[in-house]
N, C-alpha and C positions, 0 to 999 in steps of 0.2 A: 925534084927531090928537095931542092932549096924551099919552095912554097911549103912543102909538105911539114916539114919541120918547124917551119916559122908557126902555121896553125899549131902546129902541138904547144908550141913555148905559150901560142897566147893562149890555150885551153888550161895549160894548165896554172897560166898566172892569174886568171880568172877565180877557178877557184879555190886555187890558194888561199884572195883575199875575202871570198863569199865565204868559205868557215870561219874569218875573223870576225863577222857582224855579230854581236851578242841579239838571240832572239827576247822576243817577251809575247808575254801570253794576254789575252783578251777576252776577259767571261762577262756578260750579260743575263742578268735573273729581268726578271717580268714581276709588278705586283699590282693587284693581284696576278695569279697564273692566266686568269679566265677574261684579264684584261686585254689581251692584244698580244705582238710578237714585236721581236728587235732582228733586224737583219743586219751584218750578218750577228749573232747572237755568241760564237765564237770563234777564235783563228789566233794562231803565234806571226807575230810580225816583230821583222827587225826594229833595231833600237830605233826610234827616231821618226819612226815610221807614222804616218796620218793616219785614220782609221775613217769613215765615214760608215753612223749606225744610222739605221732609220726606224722610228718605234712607227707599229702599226696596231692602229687601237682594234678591238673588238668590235661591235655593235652594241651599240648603248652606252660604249666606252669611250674619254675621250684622251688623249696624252696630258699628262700634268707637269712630269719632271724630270732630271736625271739625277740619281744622288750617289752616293760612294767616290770609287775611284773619277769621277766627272761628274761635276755639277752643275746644271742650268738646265735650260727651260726650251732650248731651241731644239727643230726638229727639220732634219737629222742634225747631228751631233756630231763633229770631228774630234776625234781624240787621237789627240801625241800620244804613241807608245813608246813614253821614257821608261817604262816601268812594267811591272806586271799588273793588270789592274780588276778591279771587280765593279763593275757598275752593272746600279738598279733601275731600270724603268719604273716611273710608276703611271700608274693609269687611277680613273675613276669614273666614277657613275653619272651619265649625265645627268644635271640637274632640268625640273622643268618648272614652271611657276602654276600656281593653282591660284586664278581671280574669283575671287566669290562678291556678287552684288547682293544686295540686301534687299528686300522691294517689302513694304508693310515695318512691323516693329519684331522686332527678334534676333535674337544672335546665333550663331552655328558652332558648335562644339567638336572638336576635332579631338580626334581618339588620343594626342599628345598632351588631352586636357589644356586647351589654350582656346579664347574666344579667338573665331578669324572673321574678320569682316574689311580686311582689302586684299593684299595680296600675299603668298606665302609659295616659294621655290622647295617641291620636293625631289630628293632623289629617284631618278628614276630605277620603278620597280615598285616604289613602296606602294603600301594599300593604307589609305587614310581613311576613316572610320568619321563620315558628319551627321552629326544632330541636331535637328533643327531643334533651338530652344524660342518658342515665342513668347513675347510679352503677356502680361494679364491680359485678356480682354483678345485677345487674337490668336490664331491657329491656322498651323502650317500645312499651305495648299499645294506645294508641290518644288519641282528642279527643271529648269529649262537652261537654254544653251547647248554644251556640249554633251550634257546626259539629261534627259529628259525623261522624271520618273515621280513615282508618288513615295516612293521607298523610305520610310526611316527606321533607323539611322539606314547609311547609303556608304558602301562600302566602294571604297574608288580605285580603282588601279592609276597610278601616276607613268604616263609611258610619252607621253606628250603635254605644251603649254593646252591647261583646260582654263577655259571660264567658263562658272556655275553662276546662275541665280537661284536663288531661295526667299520664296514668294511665302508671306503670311497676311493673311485679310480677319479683317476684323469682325470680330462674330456679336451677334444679338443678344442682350440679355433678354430671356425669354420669362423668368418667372422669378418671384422675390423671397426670401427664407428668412424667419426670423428664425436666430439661435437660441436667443433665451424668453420665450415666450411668460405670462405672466398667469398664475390662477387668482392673486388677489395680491391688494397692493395697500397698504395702511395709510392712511392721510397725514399728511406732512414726508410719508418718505419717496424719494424720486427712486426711479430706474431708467437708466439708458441701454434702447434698443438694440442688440446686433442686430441688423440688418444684410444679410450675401444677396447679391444678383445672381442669380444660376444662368451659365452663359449655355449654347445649344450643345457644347461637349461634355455640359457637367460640370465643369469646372466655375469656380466662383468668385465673385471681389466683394470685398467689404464696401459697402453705400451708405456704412451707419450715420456717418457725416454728410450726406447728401440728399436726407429721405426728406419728406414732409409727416408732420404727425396731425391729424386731429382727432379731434373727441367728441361725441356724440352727443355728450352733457356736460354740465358745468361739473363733475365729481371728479375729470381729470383737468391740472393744467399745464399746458406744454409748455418748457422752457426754453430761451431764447437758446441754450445749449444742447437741443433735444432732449433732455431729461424730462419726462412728465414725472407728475408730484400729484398724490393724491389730494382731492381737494375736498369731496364730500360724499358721504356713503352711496352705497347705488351698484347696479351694475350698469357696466361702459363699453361700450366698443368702439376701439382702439382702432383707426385706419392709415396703413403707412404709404406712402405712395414712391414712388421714382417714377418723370417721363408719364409716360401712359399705362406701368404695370402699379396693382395693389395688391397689398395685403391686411390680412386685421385679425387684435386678437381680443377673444373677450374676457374681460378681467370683472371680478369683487374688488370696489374699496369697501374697506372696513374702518370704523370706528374709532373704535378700540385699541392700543397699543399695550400689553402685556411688556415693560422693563426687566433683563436680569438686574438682579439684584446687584448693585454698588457695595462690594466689602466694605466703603465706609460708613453704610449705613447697617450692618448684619451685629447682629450682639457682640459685647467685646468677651462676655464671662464673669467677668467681673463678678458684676450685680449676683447678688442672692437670688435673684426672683430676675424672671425673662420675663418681659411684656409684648408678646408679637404686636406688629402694626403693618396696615394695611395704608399705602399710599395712593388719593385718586387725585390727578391731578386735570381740571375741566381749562381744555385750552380752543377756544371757539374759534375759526378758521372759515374764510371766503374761499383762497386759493393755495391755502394748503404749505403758504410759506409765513401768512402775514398773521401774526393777532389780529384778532378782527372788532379791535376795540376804538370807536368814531374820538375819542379823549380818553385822558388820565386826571385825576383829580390835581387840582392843584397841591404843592407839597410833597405831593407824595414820589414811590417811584415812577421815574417816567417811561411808559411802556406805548406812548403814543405812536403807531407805528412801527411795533416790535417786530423782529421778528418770532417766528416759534419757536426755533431755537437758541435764542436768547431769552426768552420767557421760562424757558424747561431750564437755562443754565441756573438762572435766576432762583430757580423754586428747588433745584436739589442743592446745591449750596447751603441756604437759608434752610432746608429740614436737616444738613448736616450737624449746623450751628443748634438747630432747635432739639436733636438728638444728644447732641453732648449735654446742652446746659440743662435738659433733663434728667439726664440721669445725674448728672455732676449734682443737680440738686436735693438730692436722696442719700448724700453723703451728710448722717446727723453730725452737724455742729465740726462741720469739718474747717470750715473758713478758708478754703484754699492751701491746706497746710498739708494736703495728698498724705493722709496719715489713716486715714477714714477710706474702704473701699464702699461705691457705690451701692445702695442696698435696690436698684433696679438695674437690667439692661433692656432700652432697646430693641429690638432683632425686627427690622421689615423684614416681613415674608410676602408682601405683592408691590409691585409698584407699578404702579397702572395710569396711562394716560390718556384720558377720555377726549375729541374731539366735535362730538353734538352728543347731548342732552335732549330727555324729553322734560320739559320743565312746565308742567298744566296741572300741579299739586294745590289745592288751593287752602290755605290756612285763615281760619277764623279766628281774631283775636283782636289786641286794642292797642290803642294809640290816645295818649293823652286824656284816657278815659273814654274813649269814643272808639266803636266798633268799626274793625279795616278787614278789608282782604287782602288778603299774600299770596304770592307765588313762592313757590320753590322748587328744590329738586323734586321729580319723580319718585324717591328713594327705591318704590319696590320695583319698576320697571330697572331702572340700572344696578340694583344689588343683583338682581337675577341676570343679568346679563355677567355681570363681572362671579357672580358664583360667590357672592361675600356669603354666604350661608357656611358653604365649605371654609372657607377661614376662621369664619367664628368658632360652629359647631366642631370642626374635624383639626384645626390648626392651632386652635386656643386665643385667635387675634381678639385684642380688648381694646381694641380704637382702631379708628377709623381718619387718617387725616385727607380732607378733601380740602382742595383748592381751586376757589376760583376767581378770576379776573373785574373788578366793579366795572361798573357806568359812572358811577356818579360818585358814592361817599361808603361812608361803613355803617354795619356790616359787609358781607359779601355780596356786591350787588350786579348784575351783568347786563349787559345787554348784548343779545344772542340773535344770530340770522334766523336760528331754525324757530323761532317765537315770537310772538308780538315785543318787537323791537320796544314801543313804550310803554311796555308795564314794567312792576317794581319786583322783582324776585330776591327775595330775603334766603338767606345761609345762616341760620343759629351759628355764635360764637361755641355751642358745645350744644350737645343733644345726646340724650339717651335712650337708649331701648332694652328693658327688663324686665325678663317674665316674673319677677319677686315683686320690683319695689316701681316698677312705674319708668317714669321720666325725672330722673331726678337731673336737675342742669341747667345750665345757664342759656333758659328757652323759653317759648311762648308754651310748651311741654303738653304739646298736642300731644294724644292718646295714638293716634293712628299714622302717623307718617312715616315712621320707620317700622318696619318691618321687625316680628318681635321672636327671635330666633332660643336657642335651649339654653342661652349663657347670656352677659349683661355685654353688651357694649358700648363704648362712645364713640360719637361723630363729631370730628371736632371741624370747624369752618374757618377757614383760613381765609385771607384778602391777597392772592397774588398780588396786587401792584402795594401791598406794604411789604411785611420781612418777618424775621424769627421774633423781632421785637414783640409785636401785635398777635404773634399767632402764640407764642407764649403767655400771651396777656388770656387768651381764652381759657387755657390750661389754671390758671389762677383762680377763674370762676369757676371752674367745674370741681378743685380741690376744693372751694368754700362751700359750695354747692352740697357737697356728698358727705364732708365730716360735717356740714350743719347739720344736716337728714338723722347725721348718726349720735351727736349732742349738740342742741345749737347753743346752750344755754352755755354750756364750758367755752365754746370756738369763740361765740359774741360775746359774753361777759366777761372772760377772762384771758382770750389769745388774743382773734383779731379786733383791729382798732374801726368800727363801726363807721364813725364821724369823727369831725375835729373838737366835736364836746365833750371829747371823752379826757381824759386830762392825765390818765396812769398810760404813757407808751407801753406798749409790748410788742404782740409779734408784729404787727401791721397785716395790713390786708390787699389785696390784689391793686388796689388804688391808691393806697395810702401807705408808704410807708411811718416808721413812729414819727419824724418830724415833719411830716405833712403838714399844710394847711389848705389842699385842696385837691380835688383829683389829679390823678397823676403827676404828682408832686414828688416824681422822683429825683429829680437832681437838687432839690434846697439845700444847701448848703448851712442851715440855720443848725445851732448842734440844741441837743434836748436830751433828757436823761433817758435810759432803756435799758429793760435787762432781758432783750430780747438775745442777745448771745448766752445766756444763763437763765432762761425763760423756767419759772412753775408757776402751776398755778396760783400758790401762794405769794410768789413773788419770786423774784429772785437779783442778781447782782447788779444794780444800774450803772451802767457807761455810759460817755458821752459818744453821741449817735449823729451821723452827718451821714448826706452825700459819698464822703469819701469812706463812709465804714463799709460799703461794699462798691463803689468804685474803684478803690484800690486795690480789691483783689485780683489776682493774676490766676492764670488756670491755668490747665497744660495743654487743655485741646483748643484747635484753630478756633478763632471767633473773627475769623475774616472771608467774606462770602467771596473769594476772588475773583472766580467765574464768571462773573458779571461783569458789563459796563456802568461805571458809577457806583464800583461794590460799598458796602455798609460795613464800617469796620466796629461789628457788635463788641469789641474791647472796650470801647470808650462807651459804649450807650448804657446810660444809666436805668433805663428798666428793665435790661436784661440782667446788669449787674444786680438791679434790687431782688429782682426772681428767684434767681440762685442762690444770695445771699437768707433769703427771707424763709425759703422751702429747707434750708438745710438747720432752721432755727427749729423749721415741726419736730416733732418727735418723733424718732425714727426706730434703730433698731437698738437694743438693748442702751436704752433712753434712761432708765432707773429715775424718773421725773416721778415724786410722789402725789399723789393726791386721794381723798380721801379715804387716808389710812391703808392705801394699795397703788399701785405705779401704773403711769402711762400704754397702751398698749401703743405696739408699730404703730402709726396712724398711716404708713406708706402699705403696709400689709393691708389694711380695712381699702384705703381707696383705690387699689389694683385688684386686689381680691374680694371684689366686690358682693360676689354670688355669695362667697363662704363666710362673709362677716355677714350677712344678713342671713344665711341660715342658723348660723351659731349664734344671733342675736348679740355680735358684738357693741358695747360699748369703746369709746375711745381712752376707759381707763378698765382696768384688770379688775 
């Protein structure tokens, strides 16, 4: 009985003190869900109590952490239950590595948009997306290693470490493409070939830098920077090479260059009266970059070794200069004081630059009283090629300026590849052609060498290697030339100054200005009386007349050929200054100059309007 009791006392002080333990609770989440399991995952355990969880991962899953109510990284996990608590497993994906070798030239493009070419850890599951990208010049032959396929792009499941190779070999260029082929090509101007290699998938590289060129004839020539430059008329085939493959194209050089038109050579307005002008300029060429002239005269400019485009800067510059100071010189009795608008303009409507001539014209005339032959332009084989008929007849052009290059002295004298290198070919400082009145000009005034079209026009001959200087001097002779024709007895007796015998200055003459003492005796500074600033035929106001009475005019248009090496600053030069000075003393447009007992006509009207003064039988007074 005693035993009996004793168990009861100790059953029941037992759990007397087991209701006193405060319990606590233990919850366990999973993340993700699909991650794995926590054992035990829940249970209430007294205060104090140890707990051992054990996380067990999924497949493909691996343990990463504990966070919440306990945190760390060990597996299993004892947690003191001081407390009630909440802890998360966490889980994650295993990772695998993806090696990609590279064999040939090319990179592989992964769907994350990122070049791979050594190693990259994906999670597992994912599907990577590669593309093979090859270099120029090679293409992609396949994937060996752990997937072994021709597939692109190749879509990979990540579930294990893979290593990939991605093989690209280099392909053949099979045939050669030119891009911009040629139908005709002008002498002096280059083009540089595109050349593509077309490889066996189509695809293409640029070889323009690596071709070879040559040319069948001397009418192309190939430059050290692959540029060919036409050199002489003809046609050529063109042969490009790379390695062992060709191609070729066949091209026209052409002659002839057709210039747009320079706004600073197009009419200004001004002028009362438009003068079209047709510009040719004859630049002789071997290989289509070099003047092709053996010397330059002494003195002169020096174009020994020009090149072509330095000779073309040269010659539009100097017709800039030669356009203003003609027109500025139709300004009557203006003397630079811009109060006078010009009573001509200018206006080129061609400007043409010719690179071979046929030049087997041959002129009978004299020399020192003794019978010579001439060479010269062609005229009617190259007016018909340039179509000058349509300028004159259709256009209204009334001059002609051509320019060409000497051998030796002046006139224009050449010596040319495409003709007998040592004969003499003469260029009139002016020439005429008119179905009225002939050849009136400062010429040998052959009957047949220009071509004689429904209206008058002049050919004026320029000396490339001189300037606006000398080609304005032509211009001189051809105004004394045509109001002589039209009174010579008023122009010689009573304007210009003949000779130094003459002893009354007035207007002066192409050579002489009033205080001359010998031909082109423009700059003498000796002064002498003139009333060429107040010129009649009666007479009119005499001044002291120098050098400096049109040397120190000032103009407003450029008289600096800049374009050039060695430019000609025509400000200073005194027979351009005397020209302008000298033409703005003629009689120009309401001139009110008396003479006998009725007033001067235009005399700029008579020698522009040449057809209509000589139909209407004009005289140079009213």
């Amino acid at each position: 009985m005693k035993k009996t009791l004793l168990a009861l006392a100790i059953l029941f002080l037992f759990a007397a003190c087991k209701k006193d333990i405060p319990q606590k609770q233990l919850i366990v989440n999973v993340t993700p869900i699909i991650g794995g399991s926590v054992s035990p995952s829940t249970g209430t355990y007294g205060m104090g109590t140890s707990v051992q969880i054990l996380a067990t991962p999924s497949a493909e899953y691996i343990f990463k952490e504990w966070t919440g109510g306990y945190i760390g990284n060990t597996n299993p996990a004892n947690i003191i239950m001081d407390a009630d608590k909440k802890v998360t497993c966490v889980f994650e994906k295993r990772q695998y590595p993806l090696s990609l070798t590279i064999v040939g030239s090319g990179t592989v493009k992964e769907e994350i948009f990122k070049i791979a070419s050594a190693s990259t850890n994906y999670t597992s599951g994912t599907t990577v997306r590669l593309t093979p990208q090859p270099s120029e010049g090679y293409q992609f032959r396949g994937w060996s290693g752990d997937n072994i396929s021709s597939t692109t792009p190749l879509d990979l499941v990540i579930s294990k470490a893979t290593n990939l190779i991605c093989t690209f070999e280099k392909m053949a260029i099979t045939s050669l493409k030119i891009e911009n082929p040629l139908d005709s090509l002008i002498i002096s101007k280059k083009h540089k070939y595109i050349v593509k290699g077309v490889y066996t998938d189509g695809t293409t590289i640029d070889l323009s830098d690596s071709i070879k060129i040559t040319s069948a004839t001397k009418a192309v020539n190939v430059l050290s920077d692959r540029n060919i430059v036409g050199a002489q008329s003809g046609n050529v085939k063109i042969s490009i090479t790379y390695n062992n493959l060709n191609v070729s194209d066949d091209i026209q050089i052409n002659s002839i260059e057709f210039i747009p038109i320079d706004a600073k050579l197009k009419s200004s307005g001004k002028g009362k009266l438009t003068v079209p002008v047709v510009i040719i300029n004859y630049l002789p060429t071997i290989d289509g970059v070099l003047l092709d002239m053996q010397r330059a005269p002494d003195g002169y400019y020096d174009l020994y070794n020009s090149t072509l485009e330095r000779a073309k800067a040269k010659i539009f510059a100097d017709k800039i200069v030669e356009k203003s100071a003609i027109e500025e010189g139709t300004r009557f009795r203006d003397f630079a004081t811009n109060k006078t608008d010009p009573y001509i303009s200018i206006d080129v409507v061609g400007y043409i630059n010719v690179y071979e001539l046929d030049l087997a014209f041959w002129i009978k005339t004299t020399s020192n009283g003794k019978p010579v032959d001439m060479k010269t332009i062609e005229y009617f084989k190259l007016f018909e090629r340039l179509n000058i008929k349509n300028y004159v007849d259709n256009l209204g052009a009334k001059e002609i300026w051509i320019t060409m290059f000497p051998k030796d002295e002046y006139p224009s004298v050449i010596k040319n590849n495409m003709a007998d290198v040592n004969s003499y070919y003469g260029l009139p400082e002016s020439n005429m052609s008119s179905p009225l009145t002939g050849d009136i000009s400062n010429s040998y005034r052959h009957p047949k060498d220009l071509p004689i079209y429904s209206k008058t026009y002049v050919v004026y001959g320029d000396a490339g290697h001189r300037g606006a200087d000398t080609d304005l001097h032509n211009r001189g002779h051809q105004i004394e030339a045509q109001l002589s024709y039209i009174d010579n007895s008023l122009i010689w007796g009573k304007a210009f100054l003949p000779t130094s015998t003459i002893k009354e200055f007035r207007l002066g003459n192409c050579h002489w200005p009033p205080n001359a003492t010998s031909d082109y005796d423009y700059g003498n500074k000796v002064t002498v009386k003139s009333d060429i600033a107040s010129w009649q035929p009666s007479g009119g106001t005499y001044i002291d007349v120098n050098v400096d009475t049109w040397l120190g005019k000032n103009y407003s248009f450029p008289m600096t050929a800049t374009n050039i090496v060695g430019e000609s600053n025509y400000a200073n030069d005194a027979q351009v200054k005397w020209f302008i000075y000298w033409w703005q003393s003629i009689p120009g447009l309401n001139n009110s100059i008396s003479y006998n007992n009725t007033t001067l006509e235009n005399w700029w009207d008579i020698f522009y309007n040449w057809d209509d003064a000589i139909k209407s039988k004009k005289k140079l007074y009213k």
